[in-house]
FIGUMI-835944 format. One line per 5 residues: number of its first residue (from 1); their letters; for each residue x, y, z of C-alpha. Coordinates in Angstrom, 2 decimals. Example, Ala and Ser with C-alpha at 12.3 -4.5 7.8 and 13.67 -1.06 7.14 Angstrom:
1> AS> 12.30,-4.50,7.80 | 13.67,-1.06,7.14
% end
This chain:
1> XXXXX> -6.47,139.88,231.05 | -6.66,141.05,227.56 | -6.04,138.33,224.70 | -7.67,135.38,227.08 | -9.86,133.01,225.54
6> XXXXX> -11.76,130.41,227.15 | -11.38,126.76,226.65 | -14.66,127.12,224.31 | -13.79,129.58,222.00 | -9.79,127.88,221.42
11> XXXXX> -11.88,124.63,221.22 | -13.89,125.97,218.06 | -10.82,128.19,216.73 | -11.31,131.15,217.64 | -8.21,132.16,219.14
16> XXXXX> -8.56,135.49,218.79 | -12.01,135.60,220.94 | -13.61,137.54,218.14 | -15.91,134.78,216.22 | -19.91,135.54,216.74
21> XXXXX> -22.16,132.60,216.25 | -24.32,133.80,213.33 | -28.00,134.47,215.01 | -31.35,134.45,213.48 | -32.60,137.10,211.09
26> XXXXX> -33.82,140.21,212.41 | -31.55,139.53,215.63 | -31.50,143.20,217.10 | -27.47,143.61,217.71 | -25.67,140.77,219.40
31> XXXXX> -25.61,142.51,223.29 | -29.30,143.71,223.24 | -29.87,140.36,221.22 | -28.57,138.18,224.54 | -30.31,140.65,227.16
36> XXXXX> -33.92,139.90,225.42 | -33.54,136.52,224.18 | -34.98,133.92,227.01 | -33.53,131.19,225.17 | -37.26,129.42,225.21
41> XXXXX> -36.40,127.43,222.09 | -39.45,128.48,219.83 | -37.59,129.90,217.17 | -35.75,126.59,216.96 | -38.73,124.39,217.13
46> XXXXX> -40.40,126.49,214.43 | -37.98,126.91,211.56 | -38.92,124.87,208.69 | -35.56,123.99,207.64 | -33.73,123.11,210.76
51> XXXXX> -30.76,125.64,210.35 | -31.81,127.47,213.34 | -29.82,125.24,216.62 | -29.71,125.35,220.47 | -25.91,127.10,220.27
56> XXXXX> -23.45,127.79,223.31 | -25.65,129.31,226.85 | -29.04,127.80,224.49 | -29.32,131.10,222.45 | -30.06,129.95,219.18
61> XXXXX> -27.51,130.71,216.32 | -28.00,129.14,212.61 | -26.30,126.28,210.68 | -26.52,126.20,207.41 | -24.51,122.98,206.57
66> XXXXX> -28.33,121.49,206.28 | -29.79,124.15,204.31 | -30.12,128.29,203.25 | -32.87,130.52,204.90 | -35.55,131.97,202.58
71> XXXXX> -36.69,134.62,205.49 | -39.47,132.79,205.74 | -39.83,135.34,209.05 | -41.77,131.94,210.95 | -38.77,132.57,213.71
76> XXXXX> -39.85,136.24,213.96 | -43.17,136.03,214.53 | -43.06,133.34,217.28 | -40.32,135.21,219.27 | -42.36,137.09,222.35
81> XXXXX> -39.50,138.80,224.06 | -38.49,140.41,220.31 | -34.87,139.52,220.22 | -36.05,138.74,216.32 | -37.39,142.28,215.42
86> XXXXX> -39.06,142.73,211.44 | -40.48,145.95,210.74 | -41.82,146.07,206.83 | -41.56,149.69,206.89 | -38.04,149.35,207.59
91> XXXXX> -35.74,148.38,204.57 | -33.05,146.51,206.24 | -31.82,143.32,205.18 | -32.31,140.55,207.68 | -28.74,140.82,208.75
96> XXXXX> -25.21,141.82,206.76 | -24.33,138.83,206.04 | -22.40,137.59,202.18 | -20.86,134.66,200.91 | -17.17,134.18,199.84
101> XXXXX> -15.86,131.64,197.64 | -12.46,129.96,199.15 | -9.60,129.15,197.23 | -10.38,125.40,197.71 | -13.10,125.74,194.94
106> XXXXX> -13.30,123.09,192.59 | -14.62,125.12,189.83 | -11.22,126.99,190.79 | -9.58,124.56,190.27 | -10.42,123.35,187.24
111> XXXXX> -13.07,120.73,188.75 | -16.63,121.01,186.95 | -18.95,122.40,189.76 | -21.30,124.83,189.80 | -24.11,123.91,192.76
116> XXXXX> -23.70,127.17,194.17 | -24.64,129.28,191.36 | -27.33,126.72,190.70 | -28.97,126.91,194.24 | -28.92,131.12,193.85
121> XXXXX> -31.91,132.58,193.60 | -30.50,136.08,193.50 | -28.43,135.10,191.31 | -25.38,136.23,192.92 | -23.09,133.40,192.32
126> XXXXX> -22.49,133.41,188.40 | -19.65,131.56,186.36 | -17.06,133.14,183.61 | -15.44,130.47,181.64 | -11.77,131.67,180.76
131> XXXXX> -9.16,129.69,179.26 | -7.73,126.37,180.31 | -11.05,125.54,181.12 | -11.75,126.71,184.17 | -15.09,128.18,185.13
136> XXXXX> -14.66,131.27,187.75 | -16.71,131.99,190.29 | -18.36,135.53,190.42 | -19.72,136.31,193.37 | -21.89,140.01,193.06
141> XXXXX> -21.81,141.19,196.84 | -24.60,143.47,196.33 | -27.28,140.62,195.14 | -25.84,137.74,197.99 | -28.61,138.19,200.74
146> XXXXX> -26.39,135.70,203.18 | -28.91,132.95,202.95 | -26.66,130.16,202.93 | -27.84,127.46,200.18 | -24.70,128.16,198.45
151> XXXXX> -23.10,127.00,201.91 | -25.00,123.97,202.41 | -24.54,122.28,198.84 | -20.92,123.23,198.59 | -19.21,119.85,198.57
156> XXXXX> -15.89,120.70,199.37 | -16.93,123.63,201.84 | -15.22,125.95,199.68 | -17.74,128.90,200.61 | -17.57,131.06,203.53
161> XXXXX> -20.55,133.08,205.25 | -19.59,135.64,206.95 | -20.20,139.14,208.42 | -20.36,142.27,205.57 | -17.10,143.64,205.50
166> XXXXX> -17.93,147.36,207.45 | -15.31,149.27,204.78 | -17.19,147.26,201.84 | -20.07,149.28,202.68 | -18.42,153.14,202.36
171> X> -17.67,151.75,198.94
% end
């Protein structure tokens, strides 16, 4: 029946049955992703950060409430079935994935923060202070590589991580 969801997805708020955990870099597309993946756990075990968790079925997805990825590529290499595919002649990103500031900033709201543009080694999170004294967010799509350290330090989780919009990339 079209429009169903299961008691797992309305559980985690997904009511429309579209939300995708966020996998691993280098995942190879979500449906080939799940038929190679053998759910061993190595690529779990191995990340030096922790943001990589057993998620829903044991396939592992990433949380980055703990911490950003630097690509470190330690997942890729230890995954035998190659459900984490890097090729270095290839010159795609590890996945599409960009940040979003929410309206719940504090900088936004006239709160001194700025932890996300400090944490931002691409530099992709930069502040413009206008009047009134509040310091706005500027978030430069093209430079955010989806890492996720802006995510983790946020302290009002006021930053979103999130699929590439497909139409910002005809642009």
């Amino acid at each position: 029946m079209p429009g169903t969801i299961n008691r797992s997805q309305f559980l985690r708020g997904d009511f429309s049955g579209q939300l995708r955990p966020v996998r691993p870099p280098w995942s190879l597309p979500e449906a080939l992703f799940i038929a190679c993946c053998t759910r061993c756990g190595a690529c779990v075990s191995t990340c030096p950060y922790e943001i990589i968790k057993e998620g829903r079925g044991k396939f592992p997805q990433l949380d980055f409430s703990v911490s950003g990825c630097d690509f470190c590529r330690k997942c890729v290499d230890i995954c035998e079935p190659k459900a984490l595919h890097y090729d270095p002649a290839d010159e795609t990103p590890p996945w599409q994935l960009r940040a979003s500031i929410l309206p719940g900033c504090l900088s936004l709201n006239a709160i001194i923060c700025r932890a996300c543009g400090e944490v931002c080694e691409e530099q992709a999170i930069r502040f413009k202070l206008e009047t009134g004294g509040i310091a706005r967010p500027l978030l430069d799509a093209e430079s955010c590589t989806g890492c996720g350290e802006c995510f983790s330090v946020c302290p009002v989780h006021a930053v979103e991580i999130s699929p590439r919009d497909p139409c910002s990339q005809a642009a």
